[in-house]
C-alpha positions in Angstrom: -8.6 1.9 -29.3 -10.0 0.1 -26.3 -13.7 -0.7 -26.0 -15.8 1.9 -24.1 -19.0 0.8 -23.8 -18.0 -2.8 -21.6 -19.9 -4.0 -18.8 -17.8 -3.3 -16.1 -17.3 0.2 -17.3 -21.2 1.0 -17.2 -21.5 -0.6 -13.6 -18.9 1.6 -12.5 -20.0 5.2 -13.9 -23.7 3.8 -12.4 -22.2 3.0 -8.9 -20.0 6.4 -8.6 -23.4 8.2 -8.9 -21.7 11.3 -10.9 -23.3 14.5 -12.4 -23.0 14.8 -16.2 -20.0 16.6 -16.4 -18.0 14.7 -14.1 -19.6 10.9 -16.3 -17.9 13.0 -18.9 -14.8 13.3 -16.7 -14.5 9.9 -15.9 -15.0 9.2 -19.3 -11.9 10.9 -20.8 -9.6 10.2 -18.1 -10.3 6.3 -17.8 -10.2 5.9 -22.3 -6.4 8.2 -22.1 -5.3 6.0 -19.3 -6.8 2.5 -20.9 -5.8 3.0 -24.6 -1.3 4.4 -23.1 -1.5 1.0 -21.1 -2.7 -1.3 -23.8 -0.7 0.2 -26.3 2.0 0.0 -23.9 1.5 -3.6 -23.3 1.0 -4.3 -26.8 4.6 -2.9 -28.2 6.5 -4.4 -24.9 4.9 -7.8 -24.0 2.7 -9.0 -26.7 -0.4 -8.3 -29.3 -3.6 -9.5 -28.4 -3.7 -10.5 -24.7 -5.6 -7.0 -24.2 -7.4 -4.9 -25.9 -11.1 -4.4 -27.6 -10.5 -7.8 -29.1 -8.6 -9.4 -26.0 -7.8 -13.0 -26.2 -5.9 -13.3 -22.9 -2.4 -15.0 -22.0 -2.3 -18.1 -24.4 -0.6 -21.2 -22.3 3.3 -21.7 -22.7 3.7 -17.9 -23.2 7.0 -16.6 -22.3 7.5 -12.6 -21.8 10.9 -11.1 -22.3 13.0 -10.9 -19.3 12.5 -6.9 -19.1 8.9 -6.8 -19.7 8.1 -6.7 -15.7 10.4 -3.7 -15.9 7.3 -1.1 -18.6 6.0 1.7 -16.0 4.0 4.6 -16.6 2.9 7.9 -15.1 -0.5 9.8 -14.6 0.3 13.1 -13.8 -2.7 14.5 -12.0 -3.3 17.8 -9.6 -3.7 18.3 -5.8 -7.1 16.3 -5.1 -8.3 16.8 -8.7 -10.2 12.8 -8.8 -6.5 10.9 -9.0 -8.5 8.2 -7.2 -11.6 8.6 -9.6 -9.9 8.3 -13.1 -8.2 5.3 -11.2 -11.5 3.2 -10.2 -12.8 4.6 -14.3 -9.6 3.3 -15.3 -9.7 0.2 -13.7 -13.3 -0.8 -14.9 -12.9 0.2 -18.9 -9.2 -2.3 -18.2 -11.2 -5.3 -17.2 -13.5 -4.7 -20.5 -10.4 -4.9 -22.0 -8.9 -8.0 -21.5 -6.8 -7.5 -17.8 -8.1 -9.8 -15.7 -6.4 -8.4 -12.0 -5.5 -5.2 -10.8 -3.4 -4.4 -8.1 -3.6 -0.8 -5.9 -0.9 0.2 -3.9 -1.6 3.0 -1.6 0.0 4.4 0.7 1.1 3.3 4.3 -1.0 6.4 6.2 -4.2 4.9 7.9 -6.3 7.6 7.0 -5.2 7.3 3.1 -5.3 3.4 3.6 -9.0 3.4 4.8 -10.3 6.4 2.6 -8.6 4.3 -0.6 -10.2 0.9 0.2 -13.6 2.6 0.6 -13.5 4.7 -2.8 -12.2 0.7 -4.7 -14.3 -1.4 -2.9 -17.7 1.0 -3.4 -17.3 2.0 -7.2 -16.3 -1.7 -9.2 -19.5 -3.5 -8.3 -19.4 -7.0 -9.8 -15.1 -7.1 -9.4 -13.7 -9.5 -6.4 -12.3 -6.7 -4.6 -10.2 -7.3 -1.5 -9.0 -5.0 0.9 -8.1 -6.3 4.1 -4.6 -8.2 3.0 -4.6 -10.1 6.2 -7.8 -11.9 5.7 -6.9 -13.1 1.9 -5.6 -16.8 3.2 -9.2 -17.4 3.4 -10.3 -16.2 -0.5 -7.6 -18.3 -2.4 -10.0 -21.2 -3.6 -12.9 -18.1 -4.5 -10.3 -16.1 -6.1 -8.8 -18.8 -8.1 -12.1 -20.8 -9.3 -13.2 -17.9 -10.3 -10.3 -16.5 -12.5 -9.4 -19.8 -14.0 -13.2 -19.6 -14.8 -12.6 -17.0 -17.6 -14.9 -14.3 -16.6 -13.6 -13.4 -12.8 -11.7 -9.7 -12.3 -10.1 -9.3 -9.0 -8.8 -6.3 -7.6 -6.7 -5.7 -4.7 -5.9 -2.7 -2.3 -2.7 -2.9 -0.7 -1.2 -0.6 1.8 2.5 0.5 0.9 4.2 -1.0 4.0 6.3 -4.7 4.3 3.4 -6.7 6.5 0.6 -5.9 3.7 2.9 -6.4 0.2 4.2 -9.8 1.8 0.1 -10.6 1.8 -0.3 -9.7 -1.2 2.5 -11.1 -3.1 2.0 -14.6 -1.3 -1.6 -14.4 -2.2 -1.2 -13.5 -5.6 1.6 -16.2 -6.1 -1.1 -18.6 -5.0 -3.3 -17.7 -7.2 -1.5 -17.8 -10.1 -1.7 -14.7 -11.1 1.2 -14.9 -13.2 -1.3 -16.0 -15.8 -3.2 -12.9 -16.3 -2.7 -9.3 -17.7 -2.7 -7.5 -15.0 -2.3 -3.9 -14.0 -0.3 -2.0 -11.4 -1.6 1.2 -10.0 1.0 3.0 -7.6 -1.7 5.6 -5.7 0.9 8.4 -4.8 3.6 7.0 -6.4 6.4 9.2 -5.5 5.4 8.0 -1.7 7.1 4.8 0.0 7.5 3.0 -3.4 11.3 5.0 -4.6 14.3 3.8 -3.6 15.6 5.7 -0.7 18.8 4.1 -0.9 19.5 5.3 -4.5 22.0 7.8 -3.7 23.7 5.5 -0.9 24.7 3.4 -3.4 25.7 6.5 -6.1 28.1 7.3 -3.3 29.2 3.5 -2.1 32.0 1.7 -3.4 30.2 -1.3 -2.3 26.7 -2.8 -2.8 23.6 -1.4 -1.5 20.5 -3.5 -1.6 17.4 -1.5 -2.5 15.0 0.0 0.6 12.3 -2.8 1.6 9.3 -1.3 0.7 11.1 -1.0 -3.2 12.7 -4.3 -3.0 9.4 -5.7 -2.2 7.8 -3.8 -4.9 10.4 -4.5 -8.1 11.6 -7.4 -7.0 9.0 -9.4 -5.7 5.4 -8.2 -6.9 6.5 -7.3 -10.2 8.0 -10.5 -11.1 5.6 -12.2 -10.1 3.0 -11.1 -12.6 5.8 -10.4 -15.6 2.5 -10.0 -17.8 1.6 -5.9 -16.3 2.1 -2.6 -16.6 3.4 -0.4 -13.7 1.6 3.2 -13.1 3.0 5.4 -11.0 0.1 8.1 -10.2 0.6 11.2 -8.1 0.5 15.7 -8.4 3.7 15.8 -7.4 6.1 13.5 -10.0 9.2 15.5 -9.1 11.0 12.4 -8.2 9.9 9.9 -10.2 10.7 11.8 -13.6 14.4 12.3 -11.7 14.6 8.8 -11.3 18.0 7.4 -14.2 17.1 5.5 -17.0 18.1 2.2 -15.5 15.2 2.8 -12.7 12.3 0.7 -12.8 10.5 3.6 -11.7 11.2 5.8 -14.4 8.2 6.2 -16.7 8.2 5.5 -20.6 4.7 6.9 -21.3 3.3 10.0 -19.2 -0.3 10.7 -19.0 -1.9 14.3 -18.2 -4.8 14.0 -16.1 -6.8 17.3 -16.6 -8.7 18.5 -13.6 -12.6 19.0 -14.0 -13.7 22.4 -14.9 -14.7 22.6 -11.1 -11.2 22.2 -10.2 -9.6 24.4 -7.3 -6.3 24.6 -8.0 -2.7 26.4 -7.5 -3.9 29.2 -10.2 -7.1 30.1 -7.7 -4.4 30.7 -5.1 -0.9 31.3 -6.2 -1.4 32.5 -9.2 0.0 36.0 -8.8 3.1 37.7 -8.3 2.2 39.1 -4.9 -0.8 38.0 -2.7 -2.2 41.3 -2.4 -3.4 41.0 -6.3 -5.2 37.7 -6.1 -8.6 38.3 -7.6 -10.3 35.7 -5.4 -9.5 37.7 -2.2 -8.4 34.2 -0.9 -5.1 35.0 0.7 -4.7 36.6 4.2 -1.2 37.5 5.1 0.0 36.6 8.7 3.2 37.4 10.8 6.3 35.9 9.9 6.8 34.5 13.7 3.3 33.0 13.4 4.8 30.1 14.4 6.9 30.9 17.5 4.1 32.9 19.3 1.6 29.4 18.9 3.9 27.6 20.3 4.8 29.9 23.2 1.8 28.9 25.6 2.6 31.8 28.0 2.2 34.6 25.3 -1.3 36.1 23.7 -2.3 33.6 20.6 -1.0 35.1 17.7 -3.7 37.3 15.0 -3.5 35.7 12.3 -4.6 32.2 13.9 -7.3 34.7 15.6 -8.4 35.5 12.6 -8.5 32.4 10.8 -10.8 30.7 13.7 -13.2 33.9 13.4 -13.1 33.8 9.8 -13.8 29.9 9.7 -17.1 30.5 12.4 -18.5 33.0 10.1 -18.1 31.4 6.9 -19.3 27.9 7.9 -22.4 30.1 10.2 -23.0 31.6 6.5 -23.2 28.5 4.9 -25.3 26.7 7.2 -27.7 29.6 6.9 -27.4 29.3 3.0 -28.1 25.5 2.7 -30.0 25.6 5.6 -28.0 23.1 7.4 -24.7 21.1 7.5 -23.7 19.1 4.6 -25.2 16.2 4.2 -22.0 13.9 3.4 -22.0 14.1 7.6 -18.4 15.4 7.9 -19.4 19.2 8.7 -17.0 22.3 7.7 -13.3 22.1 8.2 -10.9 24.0 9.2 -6.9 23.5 9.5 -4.3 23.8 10.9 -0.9 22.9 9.4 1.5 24.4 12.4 4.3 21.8 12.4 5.5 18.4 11.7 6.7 17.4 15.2 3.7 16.0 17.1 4.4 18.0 20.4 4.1 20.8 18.7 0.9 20.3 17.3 -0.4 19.3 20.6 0.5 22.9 21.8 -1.5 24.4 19.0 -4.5 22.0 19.8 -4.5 23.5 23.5 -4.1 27.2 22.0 -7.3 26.8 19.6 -9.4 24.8 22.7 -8.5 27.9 24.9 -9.4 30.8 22.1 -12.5 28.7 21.3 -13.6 29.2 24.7 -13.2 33.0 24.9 -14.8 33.5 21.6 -17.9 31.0 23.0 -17.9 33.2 26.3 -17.8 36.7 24.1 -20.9 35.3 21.9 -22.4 34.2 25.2 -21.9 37.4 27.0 -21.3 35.6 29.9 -17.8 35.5 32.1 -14.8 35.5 30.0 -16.1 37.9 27.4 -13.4 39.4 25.3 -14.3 42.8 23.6 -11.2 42.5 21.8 -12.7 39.1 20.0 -15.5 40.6 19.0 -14.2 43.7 17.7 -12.1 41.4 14.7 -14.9 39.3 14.9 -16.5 42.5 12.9 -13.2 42.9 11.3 -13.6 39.5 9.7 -17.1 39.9 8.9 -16.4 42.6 6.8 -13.7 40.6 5.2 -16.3 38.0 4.5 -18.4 40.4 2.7 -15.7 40.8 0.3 -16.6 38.0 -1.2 -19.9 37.7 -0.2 -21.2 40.6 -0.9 -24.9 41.6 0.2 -25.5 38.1 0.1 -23.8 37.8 3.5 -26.1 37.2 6.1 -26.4 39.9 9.2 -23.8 39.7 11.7 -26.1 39.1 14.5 -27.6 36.1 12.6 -24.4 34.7 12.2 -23.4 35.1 16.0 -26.5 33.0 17.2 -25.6 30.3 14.4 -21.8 30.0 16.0 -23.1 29.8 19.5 -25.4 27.3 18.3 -22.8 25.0 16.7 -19.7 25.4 18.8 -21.3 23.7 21.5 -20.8 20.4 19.4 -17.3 21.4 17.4 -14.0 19.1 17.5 -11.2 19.9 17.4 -8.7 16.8 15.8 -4.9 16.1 15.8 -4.3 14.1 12.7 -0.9 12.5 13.1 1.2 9.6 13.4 0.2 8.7 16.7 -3.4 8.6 15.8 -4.2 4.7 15.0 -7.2 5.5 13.8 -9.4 3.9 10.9 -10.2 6.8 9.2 -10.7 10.5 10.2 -13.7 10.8 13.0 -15.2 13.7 11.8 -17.7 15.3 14.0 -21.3 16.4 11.9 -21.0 20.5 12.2 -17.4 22.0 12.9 -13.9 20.5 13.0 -10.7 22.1 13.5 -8.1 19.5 12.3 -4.4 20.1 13.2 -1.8 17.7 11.3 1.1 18.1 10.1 2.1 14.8 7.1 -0.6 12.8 7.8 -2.7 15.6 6.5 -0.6 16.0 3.9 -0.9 13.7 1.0 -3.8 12.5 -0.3 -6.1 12.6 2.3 -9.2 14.9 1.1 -11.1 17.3 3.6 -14.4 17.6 2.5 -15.4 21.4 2.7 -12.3 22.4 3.5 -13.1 26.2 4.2 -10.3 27.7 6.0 -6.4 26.8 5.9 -3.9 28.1 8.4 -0.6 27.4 7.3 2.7 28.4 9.2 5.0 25.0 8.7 8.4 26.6 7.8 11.8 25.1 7.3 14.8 27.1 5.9 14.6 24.6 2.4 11.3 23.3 1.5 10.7 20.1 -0.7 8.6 20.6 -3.6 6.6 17.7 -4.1 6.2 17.7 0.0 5.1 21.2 0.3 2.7 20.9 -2.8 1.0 18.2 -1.2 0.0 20.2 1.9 -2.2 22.0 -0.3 -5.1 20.7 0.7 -7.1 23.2 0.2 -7.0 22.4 -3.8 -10.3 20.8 -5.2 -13.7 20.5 -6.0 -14.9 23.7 -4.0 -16.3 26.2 -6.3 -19.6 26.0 -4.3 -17.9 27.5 -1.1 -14.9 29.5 -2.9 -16.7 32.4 -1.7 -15.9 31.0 1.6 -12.5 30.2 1.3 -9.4 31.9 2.8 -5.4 30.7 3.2 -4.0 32.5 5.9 0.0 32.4 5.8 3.4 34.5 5.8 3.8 36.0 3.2 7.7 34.3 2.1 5.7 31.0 2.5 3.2 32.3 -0.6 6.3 32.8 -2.4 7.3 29.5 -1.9 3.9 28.4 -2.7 3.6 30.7 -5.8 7.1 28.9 -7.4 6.0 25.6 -6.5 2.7 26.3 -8.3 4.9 27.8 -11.2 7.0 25.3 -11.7 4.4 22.5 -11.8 2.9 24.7 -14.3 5.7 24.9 -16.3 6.8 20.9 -15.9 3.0 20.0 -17.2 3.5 22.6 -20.3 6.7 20.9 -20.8 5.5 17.3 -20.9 2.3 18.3 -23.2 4.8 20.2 -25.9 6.9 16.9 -25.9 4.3 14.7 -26.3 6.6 11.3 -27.1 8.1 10.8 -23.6 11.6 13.2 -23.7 14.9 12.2 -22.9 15.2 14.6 -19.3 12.7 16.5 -18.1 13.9 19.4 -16.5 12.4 20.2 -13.3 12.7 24.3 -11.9 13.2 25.1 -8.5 14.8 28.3 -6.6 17.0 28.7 -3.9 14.7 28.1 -0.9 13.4 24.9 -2.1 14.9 21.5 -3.3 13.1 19.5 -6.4 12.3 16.3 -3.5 14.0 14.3 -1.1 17.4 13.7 -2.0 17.7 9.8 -0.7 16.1 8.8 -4.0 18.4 10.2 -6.6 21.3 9.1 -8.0 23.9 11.6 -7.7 25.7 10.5 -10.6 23.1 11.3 -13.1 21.7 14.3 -11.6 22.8 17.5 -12.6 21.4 21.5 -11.3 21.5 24.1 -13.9 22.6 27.1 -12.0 22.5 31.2 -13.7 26.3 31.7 -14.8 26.8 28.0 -15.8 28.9 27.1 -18.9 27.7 23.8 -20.3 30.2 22.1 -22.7 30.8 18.3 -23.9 34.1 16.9 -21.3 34.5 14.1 -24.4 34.5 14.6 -28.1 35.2 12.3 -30.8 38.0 12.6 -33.0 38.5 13.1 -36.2 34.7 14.2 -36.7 32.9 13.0 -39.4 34.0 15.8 -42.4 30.4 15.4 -43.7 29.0 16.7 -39.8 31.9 19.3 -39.8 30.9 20.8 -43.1 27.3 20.6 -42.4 27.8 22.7 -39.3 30.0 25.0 -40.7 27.5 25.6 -43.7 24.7 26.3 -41.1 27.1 28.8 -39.2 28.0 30.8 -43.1 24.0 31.7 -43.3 24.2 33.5 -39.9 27.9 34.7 -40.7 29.3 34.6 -44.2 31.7 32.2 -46.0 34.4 30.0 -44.1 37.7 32.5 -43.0 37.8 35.7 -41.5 34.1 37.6 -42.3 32.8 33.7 -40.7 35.1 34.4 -37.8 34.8 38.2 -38.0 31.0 38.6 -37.6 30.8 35.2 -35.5 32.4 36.8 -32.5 29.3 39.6 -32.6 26.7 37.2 -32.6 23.4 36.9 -34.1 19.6 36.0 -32.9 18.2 32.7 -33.7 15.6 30.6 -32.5 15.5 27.0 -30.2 14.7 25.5 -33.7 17.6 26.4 -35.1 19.6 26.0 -32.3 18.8 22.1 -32.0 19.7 21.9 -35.9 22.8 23.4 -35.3 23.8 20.6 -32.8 21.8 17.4 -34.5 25.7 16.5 -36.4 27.5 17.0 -33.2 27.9 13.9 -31.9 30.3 13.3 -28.6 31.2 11.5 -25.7 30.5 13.5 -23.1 30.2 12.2 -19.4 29.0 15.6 -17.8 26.3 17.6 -18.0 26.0 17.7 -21.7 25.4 14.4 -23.0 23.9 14.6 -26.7 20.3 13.0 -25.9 19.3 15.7 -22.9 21.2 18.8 -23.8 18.4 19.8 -26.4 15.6 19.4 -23.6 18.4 21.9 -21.5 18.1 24.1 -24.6 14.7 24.3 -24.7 14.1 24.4 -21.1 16.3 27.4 -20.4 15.5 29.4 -23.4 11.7 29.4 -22.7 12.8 32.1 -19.9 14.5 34.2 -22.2 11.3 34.6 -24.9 12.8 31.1 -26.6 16.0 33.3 -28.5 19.3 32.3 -27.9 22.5 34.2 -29.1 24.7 31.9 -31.3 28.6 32.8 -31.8 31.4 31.5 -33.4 35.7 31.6 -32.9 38.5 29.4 -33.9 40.8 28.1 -31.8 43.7 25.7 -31.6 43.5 23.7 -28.7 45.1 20.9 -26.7 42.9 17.6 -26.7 43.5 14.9 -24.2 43.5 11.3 -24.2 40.0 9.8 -25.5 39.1 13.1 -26.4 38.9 15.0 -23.1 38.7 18.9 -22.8 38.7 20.2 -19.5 37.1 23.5 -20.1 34.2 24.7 -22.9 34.9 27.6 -25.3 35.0 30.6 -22.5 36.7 31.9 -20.4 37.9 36.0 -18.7 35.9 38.5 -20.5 33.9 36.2 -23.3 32.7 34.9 -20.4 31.9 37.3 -18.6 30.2 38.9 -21.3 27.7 35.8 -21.9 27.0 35.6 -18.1 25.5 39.0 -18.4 23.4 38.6 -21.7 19.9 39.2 -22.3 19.4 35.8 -23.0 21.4 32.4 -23.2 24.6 31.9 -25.4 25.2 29.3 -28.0 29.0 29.4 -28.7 30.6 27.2 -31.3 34.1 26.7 -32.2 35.9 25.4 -35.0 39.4 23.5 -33.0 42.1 22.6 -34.7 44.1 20.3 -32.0 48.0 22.1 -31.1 50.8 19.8 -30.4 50.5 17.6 -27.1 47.4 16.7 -27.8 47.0 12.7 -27.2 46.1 12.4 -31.1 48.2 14.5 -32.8 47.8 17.8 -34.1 45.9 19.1 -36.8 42.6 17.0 -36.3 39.3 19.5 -36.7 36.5 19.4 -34.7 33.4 21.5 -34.1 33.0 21.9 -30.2 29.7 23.8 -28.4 29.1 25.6 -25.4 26.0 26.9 -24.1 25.9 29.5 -21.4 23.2 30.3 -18.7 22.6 33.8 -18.1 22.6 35.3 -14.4 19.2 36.6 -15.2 17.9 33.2 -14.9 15.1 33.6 -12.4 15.2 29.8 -11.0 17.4 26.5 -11.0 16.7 23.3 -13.2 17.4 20.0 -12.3 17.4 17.1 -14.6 18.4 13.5 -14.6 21.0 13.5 -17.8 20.3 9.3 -18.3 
């Protein structure tokens, strides 16, 4: 167990200023992460460095050659207080015996500046250092004060080549190789991966790893051998796809729960159809949303008239609730996610402007009133009463509170042009447009109204589940709070938000670190970016797939052939025909006994199947189908080539057919006895599975199959 109650700890819950429940919170979040890393260090590196009673590094240790090679994951949600539990997590560490910690975060300005602020303002008494170019000058400090016995040192470091060549020289001079140290990856699925992993899956030649990785697994991780790696992010899609020989595959997986303030993906996409969201939080726009913004020439399009109107009234009812802005000086949001391309979003920024100044004329009553913007100004209103109810303040009220505080609104395009430090906010009302530089990690404090229309004919998961940004700590101003998007992007939305559901149910059922972890995803979206994935040892699980071993091992072991074929006689009757008789009918049984079933069949397959992942398929695929799977059984003679190879599974024609459409997923076994021609003679006996996917399976898995 790791000590709690340290001194570091305490100065950090004092400086992060937090209300009971979120102390408590921190609490939790920062003991689960503390006591997987020291346990983790403990069994790979070495007893005793870390830990309640930490001793540190003694002199002349030498670490295993793999031990720089131990990462982790914290699995978090979409601005749930990732950074938080890290800074919590990073305090109760130092109590415990790791003496530097190392944040990288990632390359975005914005996310840069907003991450060195949270560090640097919640681990008082810690030599934190956040400007990497400026650390020349902090060597002797840093040193002394670590070779001193009681110094902690933190570093934030910006996921790009300039900052992590800083870093590692400064750390190098340091000697930080003689300290426990820890690595936190803020976003970890960001800039870290190897985007030339499936290059090389493909190449008949070397591929060197991408910089930003190299510089990562190569350089800063062997330099302090003594760590452990944790890859933090909501959206681990490709980091639990990455093969077993990845250094950036996790061994021990954290589940970061939310607060129970938490806006999540249940508040907004947690029904079938939009219409039935109990919130009233979704307002459904036009398909070509997106072609009529960007069409400067045409009328701007409804739903974006709506949003803005929406957005005026809500934040006008808030300020007349708490009598003011907020105090945190940032004002109300509202944004804008039209597009990727920066032109683009420049058009939209020029549409807004214009349709700010009609609705400030019609408000006005001056020239340039628009009876048409204050008619769905009423219409919005009453929308706004929905969840307000008589609590909402009188439309004229509200009117004079708009004209008062558009005078002074901005209106800001967040994207990769803008070398800014930081978002600059204006006080009262901002309109943000953006497009990825809004989307990952940054947080937009009260965030009311979301207007999203960024549409591609395959969406990314992890990519698209960042943009949701309007996930958080909002339960104050949920009554406030409307997405407005097409209706097949809240589908998309909706199965995003279902299968990360499904993935963190998953991990918490399996709660030693599984073998695969299959990852669902439909048609219109893929799992994450496919540079990062090695081709070879990913595998989709389509409806209508037959999955079968392409290797068995011959002769099988009698004592795992009799065992199986016992196990088949209590579903079907004794060996010979009432086994083979009743096993072509089928019978019901459960995931359990299904993975009992297979537990003697051992193979050497080099396909999908492979004998550590297929029970995690199993599972994964049966959970759709009420967790029942239909086992059968024939006998068959059957041609085996050399090493074992079989070319097909059990099916084929009209047993196939037949398992394609079933109610649920098909567990076929069959007894072989190999015919002449086959490479090791005839008459060997094997037991040899196939499991078939239904068609009614509603999604696609992928999985990395080690």
């Amino acid at each position: 167990m790791p000590r709690i109650d340290g001194q570091y700890f305490a100065a950090t819950i004092k400086a992060l200023k937090l209300d009971a429940d979120q102390e408590e919170d921190a609490k939790r979040n920062a003991e689960n992460i503390a006591r997987k890393v020291i346990e983790a260090y403990e069994r790979h590196i070495a007893p005793g460095h870390v830990g309640a009673a930490a001793k540190g590094i003694p002199a002349g240790f030498l670490p295993s050659s793999n031990a720089h090679a131990l990462t982790g994951l914290v699995y978090g949600r979409i601005q749930s207080g990732k950074t938080r539990a890290m800074i919590a997590s990073t305090a109760m560490a130092f109590d415990n015996g790791f003496r530097i910690v190392v944040v990288l975060t990632s390359n975005i300005n914005d996310l840069v500046t907003q991450t060195h602020f949270d560090f640097a303002s919640g681990l008082p008494n810690v030599m934190v250092y956040t400007k990497d170019d400026e650390l020349d000058g902090e060597i002797s400090n840093a040193k002394l004060y670590l070779e001193a016995g009681d110094g902690r040192m933190l570093i934030v470091c910006s996921k790009g080549a300039p900052s992590l060549k800083n870093v590692i020289a400064f750390l190098r001079k340091v000697d930080a190789r003689l300290y426990p140290a820890i690595i936190f990856d803020d976003e970890g699925d960001q800039a870290s991966l190897d985007t030339n992993t499936k290059k090389r899956s493909l190449s008949l030649v070397a591929v060197a790893p991408s910089s930003i990785n190299k510089l990562i697994q190569e350089k800063l991780r062997t330099l302090i051998p003594c760590h452990i790696y944790v890859s933090v992010t909501g959206t681990p899609q490709a980091v639990l796809l990455q093969s077993a020989e990845s250094t950036n595959r996790p061994s021990f997986i954290t589940l970061l729960p939310p607060g129970e303030s938490y806006i999540g993906g249940k508040y907004f996409f947690g029904t079938d159809e939009p219409e039935k969201n109990s919130h009233h939080l979704i307002r459904i726009v036009e398909r070509d949303e997106k072609d009529k913004l960007l069409e400067p020439h045409t009328p701007i399009p409804k739903g974006l008239r709506r949003a803005i109107l929406f957005f005026l009234l809500s934040s006008a009812a808030l300020i007349k609730k708490n009598g003011g802005v907020p105090a945190h000086g940032k004002g109300y949001s509202f944004l804008c996610h039209p597009s990727l391309k920066n032109d683009e979003q420049s058009v939209a920024r020029e549409r807004i402007n214009d349709f700010l100044g009609a609705v400030t004329a019609t408000v006005l009553k001056v020239s340039g009133s628009d009876e048409q913007v204050w008619n769905e100004l009423r219409e919005e209103y009453e929308n706004l009463k929905t969840t307000l109810g008589e609590k909402a303040p009188p439309l004229e009220e509200l009117s004079k509170t708009i004209v008062a505080y558009l005078r002074t609104r901005k209106i800001l395009v967040i994207n990769a042009r803008t070398k800014r430090q930081g978002i600059a906010y204006g006080p009262e009302l901002n309109f943000l447009i953006g497009g990825n530089t809004l989307g990952r990690g940054i947080a937009i404090r009260d965030l009311l109204v979301t207007y999203y229309i960024r549409d591609s004919k395959i969406s990314q998961i992890d990519t698209m589940h960042q943009h949701a940004r309007m996930f958080g700590y909002r339960r104050d101003t949920l009554s406030f709070t409307r997405l407005f998007i097409p209706q097949h992007l809240y589908y998309r939305f909706r199965d995003i938000h279902q299968s990360d559901e499904d993935l963190r149910e998953y991990i918490e059922q399996h709660k030693d670190t599984p073998e695969t972890f299959p990852i669902e995803f439909t048609f219109d979206l893929r799992t994450t970016r496919p540079g990062v994935l090695d081709v070879n040892t990913t595998d989709t699980l389509q409806p209508g797939k037959q999955v079968f071993p392409n290797y068995v091992i011959m002769p099988q072991d009698p004592k795992s052939y009799s065992k199986i074929e016992q196990q088949l006689s209590m579903h079907f009757g004794p060996p010979g025909s009432p086994l083979e008789s009743k096993g072509k009918l089928g019978a019901k049984i459960s995931v359990a006994q299904a993975i009992d079933l297979l537990k003697p069949l051992k193979t050497k397959s080099e396909n999908t199947w492979r004998d550590k992942t297929i029970r995690a398929v199993i599972e994964r695929v049966a959970r759709e189908f009420g967790n029942q799977i239909i086992l059968k059984f024939r006998a068959a003679k059957r041609v085996v080539g050399e090493k074992g190879f079989i070319s097909t599974g059990t099916l084929s024609g009209q047993e196939y057919d037949d398992a394609k459409k079933g109610a649920m997923p098909t567990l076929w076994i069959m007894a072989v006895e190999t015919a002449d021609g086959s490479f090791s003679g005839k008459g060997k006996r094997f037991m040899y599975p196939t499991f078939v996917i239904p068609d009614k399976l509603p999604k696609l898995l992928m999985f990395n199959r080690g």
